[in-house]
N, C-alpha and C positions, 0 to 999 in steps of 0.2 A: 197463487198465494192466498186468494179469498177466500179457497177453503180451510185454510188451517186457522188454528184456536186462536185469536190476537197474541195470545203470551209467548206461542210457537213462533208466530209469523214476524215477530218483534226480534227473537231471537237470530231467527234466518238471516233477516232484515239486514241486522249489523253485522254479522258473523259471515254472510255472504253475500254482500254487497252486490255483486256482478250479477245474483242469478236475482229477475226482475218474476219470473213464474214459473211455476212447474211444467214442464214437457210433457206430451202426450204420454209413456212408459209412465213416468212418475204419477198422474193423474189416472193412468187405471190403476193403478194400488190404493191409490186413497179412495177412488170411485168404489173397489171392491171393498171398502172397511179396515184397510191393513190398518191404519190410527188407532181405529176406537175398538178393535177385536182384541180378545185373547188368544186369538188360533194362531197356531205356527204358520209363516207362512215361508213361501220361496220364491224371489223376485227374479228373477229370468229374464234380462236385459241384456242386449249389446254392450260391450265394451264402451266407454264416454258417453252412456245414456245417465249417468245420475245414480248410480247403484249406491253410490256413499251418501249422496244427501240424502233418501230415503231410510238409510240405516239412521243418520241423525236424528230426522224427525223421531223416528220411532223409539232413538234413545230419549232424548230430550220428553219425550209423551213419558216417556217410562219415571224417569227424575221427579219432574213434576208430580207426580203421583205417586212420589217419594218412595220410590223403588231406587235398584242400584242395576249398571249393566257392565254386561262385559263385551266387548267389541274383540274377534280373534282374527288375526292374518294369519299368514302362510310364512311369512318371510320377516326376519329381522327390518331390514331397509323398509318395508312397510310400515312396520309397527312404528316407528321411528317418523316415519314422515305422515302419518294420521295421526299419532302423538300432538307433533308440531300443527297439524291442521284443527286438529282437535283443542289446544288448549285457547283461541279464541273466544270457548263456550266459559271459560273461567269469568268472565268481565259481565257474566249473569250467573255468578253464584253454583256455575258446574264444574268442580274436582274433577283435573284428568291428568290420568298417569297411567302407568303400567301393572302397579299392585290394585286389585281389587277392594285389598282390607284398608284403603286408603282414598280409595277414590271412587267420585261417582260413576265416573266414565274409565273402564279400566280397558286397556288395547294391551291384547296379550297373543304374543304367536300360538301355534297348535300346541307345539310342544311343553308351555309354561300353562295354558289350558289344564290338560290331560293329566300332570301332574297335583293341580289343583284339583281334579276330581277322584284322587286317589288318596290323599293325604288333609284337604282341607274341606273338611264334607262342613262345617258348621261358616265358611263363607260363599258354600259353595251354594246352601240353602236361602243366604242371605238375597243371591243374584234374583233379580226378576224378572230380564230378559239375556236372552243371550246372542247377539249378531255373528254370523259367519259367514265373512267375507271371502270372495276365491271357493266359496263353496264345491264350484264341481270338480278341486282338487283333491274331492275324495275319490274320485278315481284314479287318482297319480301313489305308484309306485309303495314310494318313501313316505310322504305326507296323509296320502289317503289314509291308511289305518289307524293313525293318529288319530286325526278328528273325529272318523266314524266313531272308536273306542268312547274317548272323549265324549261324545255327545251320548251315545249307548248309558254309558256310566251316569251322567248328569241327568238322564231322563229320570234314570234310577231314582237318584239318591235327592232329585228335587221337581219331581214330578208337576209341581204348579210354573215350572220357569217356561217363559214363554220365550220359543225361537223362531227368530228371522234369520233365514239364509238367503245372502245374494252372492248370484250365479251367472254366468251367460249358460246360453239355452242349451242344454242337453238331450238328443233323441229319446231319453228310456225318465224323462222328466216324472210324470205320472207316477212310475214306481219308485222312483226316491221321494215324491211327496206321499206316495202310500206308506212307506214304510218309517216319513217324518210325521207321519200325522197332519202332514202342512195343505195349506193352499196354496196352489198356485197360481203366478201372476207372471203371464208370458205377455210381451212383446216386442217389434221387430221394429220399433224406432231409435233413428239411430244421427242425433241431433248435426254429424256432419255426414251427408252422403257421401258412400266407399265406393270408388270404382275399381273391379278386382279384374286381373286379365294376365295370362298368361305372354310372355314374350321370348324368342328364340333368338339363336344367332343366325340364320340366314336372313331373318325380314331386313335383319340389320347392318346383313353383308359381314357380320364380325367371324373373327377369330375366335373366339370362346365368349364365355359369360360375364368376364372381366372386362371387356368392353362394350357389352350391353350395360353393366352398370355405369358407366362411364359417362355413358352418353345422358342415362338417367338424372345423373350426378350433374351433366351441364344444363338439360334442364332445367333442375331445381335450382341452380343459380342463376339462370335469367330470369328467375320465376320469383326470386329473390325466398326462395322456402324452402327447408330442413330435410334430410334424408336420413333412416335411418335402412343400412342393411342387414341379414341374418346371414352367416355362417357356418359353419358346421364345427371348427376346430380353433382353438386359440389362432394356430399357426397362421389358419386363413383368413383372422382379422385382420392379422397385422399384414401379411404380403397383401392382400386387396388394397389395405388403406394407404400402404407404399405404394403403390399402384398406379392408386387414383390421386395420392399427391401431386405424384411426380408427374402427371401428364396437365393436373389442374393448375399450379401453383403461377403458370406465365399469364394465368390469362383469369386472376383475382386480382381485384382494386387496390391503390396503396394505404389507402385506410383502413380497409378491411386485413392487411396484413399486416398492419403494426397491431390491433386486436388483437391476431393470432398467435405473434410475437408474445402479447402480453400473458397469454395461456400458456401457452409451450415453456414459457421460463419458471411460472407456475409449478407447473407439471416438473421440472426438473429440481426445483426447489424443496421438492418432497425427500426427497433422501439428502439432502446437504441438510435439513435443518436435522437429520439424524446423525448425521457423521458419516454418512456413506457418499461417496460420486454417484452420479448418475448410473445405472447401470448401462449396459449397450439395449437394454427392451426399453428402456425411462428416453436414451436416446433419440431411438428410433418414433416412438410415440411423439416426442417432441417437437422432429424433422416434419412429420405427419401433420400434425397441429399447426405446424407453421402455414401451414397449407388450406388448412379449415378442415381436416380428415382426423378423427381418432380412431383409437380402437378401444374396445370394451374386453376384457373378460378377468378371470378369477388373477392370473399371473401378474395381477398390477398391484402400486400399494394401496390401501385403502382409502386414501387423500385424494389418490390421484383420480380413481373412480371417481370419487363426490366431486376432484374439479370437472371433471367429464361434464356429469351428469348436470352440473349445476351451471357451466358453462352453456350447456348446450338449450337449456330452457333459456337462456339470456340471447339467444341467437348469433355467442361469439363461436358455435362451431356449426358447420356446414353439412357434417353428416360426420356418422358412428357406424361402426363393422362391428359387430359384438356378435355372440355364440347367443344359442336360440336362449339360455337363462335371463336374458335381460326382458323377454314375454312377460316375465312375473314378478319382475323387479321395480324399483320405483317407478313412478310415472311418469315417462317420456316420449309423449306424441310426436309424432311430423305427419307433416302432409304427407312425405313420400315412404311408403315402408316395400323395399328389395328384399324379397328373399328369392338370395343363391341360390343354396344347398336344399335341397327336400330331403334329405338322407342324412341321417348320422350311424356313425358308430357303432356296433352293440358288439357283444359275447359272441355272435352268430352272421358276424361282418358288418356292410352295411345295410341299414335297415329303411323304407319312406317313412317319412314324421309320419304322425298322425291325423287323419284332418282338422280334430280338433286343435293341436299345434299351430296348424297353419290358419286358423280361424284367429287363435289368439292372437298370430304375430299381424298380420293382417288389421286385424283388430287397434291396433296401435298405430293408423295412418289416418289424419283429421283431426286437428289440434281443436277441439269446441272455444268458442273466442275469438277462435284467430284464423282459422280457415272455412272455405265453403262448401270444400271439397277435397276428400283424403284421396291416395291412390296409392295400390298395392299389387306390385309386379313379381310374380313369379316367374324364374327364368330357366326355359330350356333350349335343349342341345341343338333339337331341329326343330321342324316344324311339325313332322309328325310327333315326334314328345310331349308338345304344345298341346295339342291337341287331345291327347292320352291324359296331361296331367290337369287340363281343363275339366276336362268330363272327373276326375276324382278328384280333384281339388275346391273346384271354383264351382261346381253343379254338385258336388259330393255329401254324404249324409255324413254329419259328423258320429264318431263310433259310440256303440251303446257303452254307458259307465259302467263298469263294475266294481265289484269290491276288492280290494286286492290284501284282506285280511290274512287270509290262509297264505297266498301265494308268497307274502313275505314274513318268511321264518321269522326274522328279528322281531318282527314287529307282536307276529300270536307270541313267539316265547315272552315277551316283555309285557301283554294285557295278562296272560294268563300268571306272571308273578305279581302283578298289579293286583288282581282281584284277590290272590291269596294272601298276600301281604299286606295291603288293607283290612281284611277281615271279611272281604265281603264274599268268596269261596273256600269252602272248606272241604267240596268233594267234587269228585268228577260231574255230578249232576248241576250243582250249583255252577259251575266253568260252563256247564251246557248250556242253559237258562240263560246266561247273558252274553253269548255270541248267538245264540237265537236270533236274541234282541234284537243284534247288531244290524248292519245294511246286511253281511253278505249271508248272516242265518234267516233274514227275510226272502233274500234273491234263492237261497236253495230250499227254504220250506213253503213260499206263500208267492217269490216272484213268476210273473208270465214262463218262465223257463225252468222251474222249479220240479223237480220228481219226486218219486215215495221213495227214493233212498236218500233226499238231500238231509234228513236229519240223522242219519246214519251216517255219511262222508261227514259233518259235522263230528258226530261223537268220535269218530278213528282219528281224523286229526288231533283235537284234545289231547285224546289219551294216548298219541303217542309223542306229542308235544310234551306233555306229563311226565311219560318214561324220559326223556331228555333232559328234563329239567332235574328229577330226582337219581337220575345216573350222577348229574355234573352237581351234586349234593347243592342245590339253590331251594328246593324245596323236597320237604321229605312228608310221610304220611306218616302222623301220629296219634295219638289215644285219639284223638277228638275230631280227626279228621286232618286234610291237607293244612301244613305249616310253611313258613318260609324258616327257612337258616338263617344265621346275620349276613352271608354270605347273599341269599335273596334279600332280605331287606336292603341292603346296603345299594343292589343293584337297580328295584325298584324307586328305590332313592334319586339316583341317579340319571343321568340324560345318555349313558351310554349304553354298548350295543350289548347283547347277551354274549356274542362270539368275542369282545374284545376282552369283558370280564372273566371268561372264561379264560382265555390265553395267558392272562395277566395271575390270574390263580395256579395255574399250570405254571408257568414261568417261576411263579413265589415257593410255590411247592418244591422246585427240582434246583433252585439254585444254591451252591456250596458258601458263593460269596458273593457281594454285593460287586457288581461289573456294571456300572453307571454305563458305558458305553455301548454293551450287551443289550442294558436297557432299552435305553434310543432305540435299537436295532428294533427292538421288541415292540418298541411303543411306534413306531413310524409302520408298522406291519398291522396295524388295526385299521379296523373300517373307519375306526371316528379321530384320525387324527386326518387336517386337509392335507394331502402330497404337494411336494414342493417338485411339479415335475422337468426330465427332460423340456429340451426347448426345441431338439431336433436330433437326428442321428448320426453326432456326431462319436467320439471313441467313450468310450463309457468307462474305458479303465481306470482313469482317473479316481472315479467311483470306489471301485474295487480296489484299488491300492490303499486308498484313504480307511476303507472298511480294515484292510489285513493291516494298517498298522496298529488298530486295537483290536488284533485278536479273532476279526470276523469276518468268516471266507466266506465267499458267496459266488456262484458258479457264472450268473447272469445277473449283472444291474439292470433292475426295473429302475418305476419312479420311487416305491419304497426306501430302495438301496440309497436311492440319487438325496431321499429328503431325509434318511438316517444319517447320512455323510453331511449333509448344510445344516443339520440341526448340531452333530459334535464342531462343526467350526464355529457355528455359531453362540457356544457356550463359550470357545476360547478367543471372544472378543472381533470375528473376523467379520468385516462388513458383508452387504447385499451385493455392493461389486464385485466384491473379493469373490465371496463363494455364487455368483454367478460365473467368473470367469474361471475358475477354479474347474467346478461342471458342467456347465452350459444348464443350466437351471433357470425359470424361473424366480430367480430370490425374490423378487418385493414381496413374495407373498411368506417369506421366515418367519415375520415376526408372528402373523397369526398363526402360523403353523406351531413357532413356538410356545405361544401362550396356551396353545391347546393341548400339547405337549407336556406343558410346566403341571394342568388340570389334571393330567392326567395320572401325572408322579404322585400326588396327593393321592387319586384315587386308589394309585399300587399301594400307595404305606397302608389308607385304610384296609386294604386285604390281608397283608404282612401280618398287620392285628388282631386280624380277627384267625389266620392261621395262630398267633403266636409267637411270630418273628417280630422282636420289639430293638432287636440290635443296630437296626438302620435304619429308626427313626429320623436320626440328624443328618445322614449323610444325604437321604432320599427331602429332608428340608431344602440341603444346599445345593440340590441338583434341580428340586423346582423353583426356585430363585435363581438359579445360572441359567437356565432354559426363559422364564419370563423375563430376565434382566439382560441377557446378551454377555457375560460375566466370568470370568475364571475369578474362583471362593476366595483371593485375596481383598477381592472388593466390594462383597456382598453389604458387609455391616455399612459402607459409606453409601449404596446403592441405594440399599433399604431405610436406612436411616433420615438422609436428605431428598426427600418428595421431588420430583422434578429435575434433581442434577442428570442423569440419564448415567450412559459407560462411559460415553465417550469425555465429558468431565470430568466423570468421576476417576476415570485411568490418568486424564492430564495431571489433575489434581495431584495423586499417589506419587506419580514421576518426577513432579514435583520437589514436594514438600513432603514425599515418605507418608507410612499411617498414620504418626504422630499428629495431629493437627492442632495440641492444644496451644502451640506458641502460637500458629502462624494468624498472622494481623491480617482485617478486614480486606486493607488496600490489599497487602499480596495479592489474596485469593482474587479481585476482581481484575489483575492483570490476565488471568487467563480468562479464553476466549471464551462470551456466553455466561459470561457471571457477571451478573447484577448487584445492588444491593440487594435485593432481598433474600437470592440465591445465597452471597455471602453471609448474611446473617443467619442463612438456615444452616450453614453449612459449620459456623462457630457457636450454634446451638450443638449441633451432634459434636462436635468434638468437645463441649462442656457437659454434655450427658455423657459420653464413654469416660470424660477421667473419675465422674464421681463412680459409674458403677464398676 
């Protein structure tokens, strides 16, 4: 800490108590000038080396010398808990929030980035650094083109801002610092040492891999430390952690299981304070937890995660099964990290993770603070396995990054209306010039792998990306060059996908009548609404009966089918129980489904609009209030009107006392269940605003 400024080191001081010096990693950055340079740089550290306090310092140097920064994650759940980590710097006079135009220290996902550099070019000027955290997820999928874009753009359009990206280490590092202008600052300290090792079921005389984790799992409880494991599928969180309950639960403390007690009831309590029962998954997780086992993935309510997550940093759980997303999710170390499955899923069957996947998840065992020593057990079938997956896993070179611009259609159709619709292309050459720019116009013109036709396979993508766009009328060529439609504005506006604006324009175009239920159908069939899926194979008719009684055959229920049927029960008031047992679904996860849903009905009216269907403006209102609110249209006005009464009130209420509500007195209304006073007085406010209007 001797080397930083006093006003820095003051900062730290208070702000981060615990850390008494900076670590080797951290001091070859400063040793290399990262503080007092303006060069870009790229910090290349293990996992729990310190990658965020470095980013601080370098924000905090930035503020002080009355600049403004912007801090970007990958992930919602990040932004959110660097937020919260971050607003300690307020108690020395440092603004931090989410909006840049408001704040010193602005923490913004990729995606709230990238649209800032499309539309708000005169804050975007303002920035004077800019941090990019998870950086080497610019070789992931979905996310990567994002930020490359992103960064590509802001180089543009604000040339002096100076970027720090931190990373863990990447083989082809060098050429993404060539092509960031950056320096880099690699090293391989890693503040709790990882011990990483393959283990099979013969060393261990086991049956399968479920009792290798087992054994792992009693370990760590005479060891009195945390486990977490990786699996490959929701399904397999949950039967592991039954599993491992069921064989753990005779042989935990009685103190530690009135703890668990006190979780699991938690846990259950998420859907009673909405009006639903526990479902039979809210159960199930429940029984688990009583045990010190949860499970993690997307199929739960959003509560219930955060008691996970929040429990399990307090030491009231024992270990978590969660699906490989929880790698890049908030931060939750153990000493012990299992991973099952090296294989998931794809288009093409099962696929091996990637090694850097299993770096990541690995990466996440060694609590700094709290532990001496992390340890990270991959588990295979024999022994030979072991040994195969040693030599690629554990001795293995993590894969070279690439850009995955081109590869994903959604992502070029959506830069290249970006650049037209801002203003900042107007012809095929000018769309040339800034995917040049880009990572992967570097990797095919200038990087080590690079040929004399890579700026050629550049211009044919374009311009047939181009033809695409200008078929499905989003951008057309006019007097002056490439235009956008309202139809491209609208969409470059927007956070959705090119394929789902498209289907929604088609859909607007061909329909005779407004079929709200048709809808659904329509809107649960895009890439950007989340599926409410299947939970296992059982008859799926159910599904499809539900569909033909509005109207809509469908030969085979996917999970489409499955989250178009629990989103129509779920306008007509049916709980998460209900329409779990209904279709073996999923439910805790409706409501997000439905709010993204509700988003999305707005975004069809604005298309209706701009076709010139302006007759179902109100109906398409009361359909995204019946979707955000859980509601059949009898009870929207009281829904909407009283902040916080929910349905399930708000229906007792009606059955009640009718819609009329201007007689009925304060006391009645607090006999039913869940009303307050102040609920009741909000409640004989709206019924004295509807008699006057």
């Amino acid at each position: 800490m001797k080397f930083l400024m006093p006003e820095i080191r003051k900062i730290i001081t208070d702000c981060y108590p615990y850390i008494k010096s900076l670590n080797p990693a951290q001091m070859s950055a400063v040793e290399a000038g990262y503080l007092e340079s303006d060069e870009n740089f790229i910090i290349a550290i293990p996992t729990a080396s310190g990658k965020t306090l470095l980013g601080v310092l370098a924000a905090i140097q930035a503020i002080m010398d009355g600049g403004r920064v912007i801090y970007t994650v990958p992930l919602i759940s990040i932004q959110n808990e660097k937020v919260k980590e971050f607003r300690e710097l307020e108690k020395h006079g440092i603004s931090v929030g989410k909006d840049p135009r408001t704040s010193d220290l602005a923490v913004m996902v990729f995606e709230s980035f990238d649209s800032l550099t499309r539309f708000s070019w005169n804050t975007l000027r303002e920035i004077d650094l800019l941090i990019v955290d998870e950086f080497h997820m610019i070789g992931e999928y979905s996310r990567g083109p994002v930020i490359e874009s992103a960064i590509t753009r802001a180089r543009k359009l604000n040339p002096t801002m100076r970027i720090v990206a931190l990373s863990a280490t990447l083989s082809n590092m060098d050429e993404i610092g060539e092509w960031l202008g950056a320096r880099i600052v690699e090293h391989d300290y890693r503040p709790v040492p990882l011990h990483r090792e393959v283990l099979d079921t013969e060393m261990f005389g086991a049956r399968d891999k479920n009792q290798v984790v087992l054994k792992i799992l009693e370990r760590s409880i005479s060891e009195d430390s945390q486990t977490l494991a990786f699996v490959s599928t929701r399904r397999f969180t949950e039967s592991l952690a039954s599993y491992l309950a069921d064989r753990i639960k005779k042989k935990i403390p009685g103190d530690l299981l009135e703890r668990f007690d006190e979780v699991a009831e938690r846990i259950l309590d998420v859907p009673r304070s909405s009006g639903s029962p526990p479902t039979s998954t809210c159960l199930k997780l429940a029984d688990c937890i009583r045990a010190g086992v949860a499970f993690h993935h997307a199929g739960l309510f959003n509560r219930q995660r955060e008691i996970i997550e929040d429990e399990f940093r307090r030491g009231n759980i024992l270990m978590i099964t969660a699906t490989p997303s929880l790698m890049y999710g908030v931060n939750l170390p153990s000493r012990t990290v299992v991973i099952r499955d090296y294989t998931r899923w794809t288009g093409q069957g099962p696929q091996r993770i990637p090694v850097f996947d299993y770096e990541q998840m690995s990466g996440r065992a060694g609590r700094p603070l709290y532990d001496d020593i992390g340890y990270s057990y991959l588990i295979a079938k024999s022994h030979d396995e072991a040994m195969e997956l040693e030599e690629y896993y554990v001795n293995g070179e993590v894969e070279r990054t690439n850009s995955r611009l081109m590869e994903n259609r959604d992502a070029l159709y959506r830069q290249i209306i970006a650049q037209v619709a801002s203003g900042l292309a107007s012809t095929t050459e000018d769309l040339l010039e800034f995917f040049r720019e880009s990572f992967y116009g570097y990797q095919m013109s200038e990087g080590p792998f690079s040929n004399a036709f890579g700026l050629d396979s550049i211009q044919y993508e374009i311009e047939t990306a181009t033809e695409f766009l200008m078929k499905n009328r989003i951008i057309y060529p006019g007097p002056s060059g490439l235009s956008a439609t309202e139809f491209g504005l609208l969409i470059a506006k927007s956070s959705y996908s090119v394929e789902t604006a498209i289907k929604l324009h088609q859909f607007a175009s061909e329909m005779d009548e407004l079929d709200i239920y048709r809808l659904i159908y329509e809107l649960a069939g895009t890439p950007d609404i989340p599926l409410i899926p299947f939970k296992g194979r059982k008859s799926r008719d159910p599904v499809r009966e539900r569909l033909m009684e509005h109207g809509i055959f469908v030969m085979d229920a996917g999970n489409s089918e499955a989250t178009a049927a629990a989103l129509i029960e779920w306008i007509n008031e049916r709980t998460e129980y209900e329409i779990e047992n209904a279709f073996n679904v999923y439910a805790a996860s409706t409501r997000r489904t439905a709010y993204e849903a509700s988003r999305l009905v707005k975004f069809f009216k604005r298309i209706c609009e701009i076709q010139g269907v302006y007759g179902y403006a109100g109906k398409l209102d009361v359909l995204a209030a019946r979707l955000y609110y859980g509601v059949r249209d009898d009870i929207i006005p009281l829904v909407v009107g009283v902040r916080g009464l929910g349905r399930v009130r708000a229906r007792k209420i009606v059955e009640t006392f009718g819609e009329d509500l201007r007689h009925v007195r304060k006391d009645e209304l607090k006999r039913i269940d869940g009303i307050g006073e102040k609920l009741a007085d909000a409640i004989r406010g709206y019924a004295e605003r509807s008699c006057q209007s």
